[in-house]
Each structure stands twice: as C-alpha cells, then as structure tokens.
N, C-alpha and C positions, 0 to 999 in steps of 0.2 A: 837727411841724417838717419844712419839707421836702416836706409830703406824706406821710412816712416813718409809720408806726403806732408808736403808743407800744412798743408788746412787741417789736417789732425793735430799738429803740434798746434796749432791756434789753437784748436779747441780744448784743448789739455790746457792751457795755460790762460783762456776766457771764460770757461766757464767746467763747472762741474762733474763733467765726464773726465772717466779714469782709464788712463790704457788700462789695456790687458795684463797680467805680468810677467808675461814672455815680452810684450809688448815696452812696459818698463826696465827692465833687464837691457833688453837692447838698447834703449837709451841711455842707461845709466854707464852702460860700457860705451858708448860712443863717446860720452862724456867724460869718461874716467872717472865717474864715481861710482857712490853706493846706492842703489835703490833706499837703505833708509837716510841717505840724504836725501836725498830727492822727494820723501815724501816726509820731511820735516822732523824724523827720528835722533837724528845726530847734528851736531855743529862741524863734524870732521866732516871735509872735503876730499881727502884721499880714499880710494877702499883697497882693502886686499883683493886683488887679481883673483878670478876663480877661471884658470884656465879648466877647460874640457866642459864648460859646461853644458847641457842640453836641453834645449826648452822643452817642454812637455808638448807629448803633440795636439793639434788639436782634436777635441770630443766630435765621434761623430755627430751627425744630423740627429741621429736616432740611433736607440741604444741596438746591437744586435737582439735581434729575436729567437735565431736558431743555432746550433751548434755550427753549422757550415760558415754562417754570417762572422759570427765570433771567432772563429777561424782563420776567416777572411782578412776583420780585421787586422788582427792580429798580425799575420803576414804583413798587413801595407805598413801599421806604424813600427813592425821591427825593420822593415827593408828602410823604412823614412829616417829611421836613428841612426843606421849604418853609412846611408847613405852621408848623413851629416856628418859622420866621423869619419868618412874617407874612408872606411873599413868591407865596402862593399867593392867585391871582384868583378868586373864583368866577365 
C-alpha cells in the first residue's frame, strides 16, 4: 500500500511508532481519507482531495556548511519537485 512494506504498516499499527508525515499522507490517500482521521482527530471518514500535493523533501544528512553546498542543495531538491510534477524537460 502506498509503496509502504508490509512490516512497517505492522509496526504503525502494534506499537508506538509514527510514520513520517509524507509518510502518513500517503496513506491516508491510498486510503481515501484524512490524515486527521487516521490519527483519531475526526469521526469523518471522507477527506477533501488535495490534488497537486507535494511532500516536502527530505532534510539532508547534514545541514550545508558553505555557500557552494547550499547551492547544491538547493539544485537537487528543486530538480526532485519538478521532477514530481512532471515539469521537468529533459
């Protein structure tokens, strides 16, 4: 589901670890509903659709240290958003 491995979803649902919330997001849309369903905020079962949405990327290892680095980044997670949006030419 999701992409997500079965033995994570165990673990989400045996004991006390919490996805991520890029992590829940994609479940709650695989599921068709609301992350605050899913974590016990609503009694509604339906959610409003949020087409286009874009999980945040992930933090690097380590923050950049120099202007070049931060640069860098920068490059990789704007090409990684585009790339998600289809918006990226080759």
């Amino acid at each position: 589901m999701a992409d997500i491995a079965r033995t994570m979803i165990g673990r989400y649902e045996t004991t006390d670890q919490l996805p991520a919330l890029d992590t829940l997001v994609r479940i709650a849309d695989a599921l068709g509903t609301s992350t605050d369903y899913l974590l016990g905020r609503t009694d509604t079962l339906d959610a409003p659709f949020v087409p286009n949405y874009v999980a945040p990327p992930k933090p690097p290892r380590r923050m950049p240290r120099s202007a070049a680095e931060l640069e860098s980044f920068i490059r990789e997670i704007t090409t990684e958003i585009l790339k998600d949006n289809d918006l990226l030419q080759d």
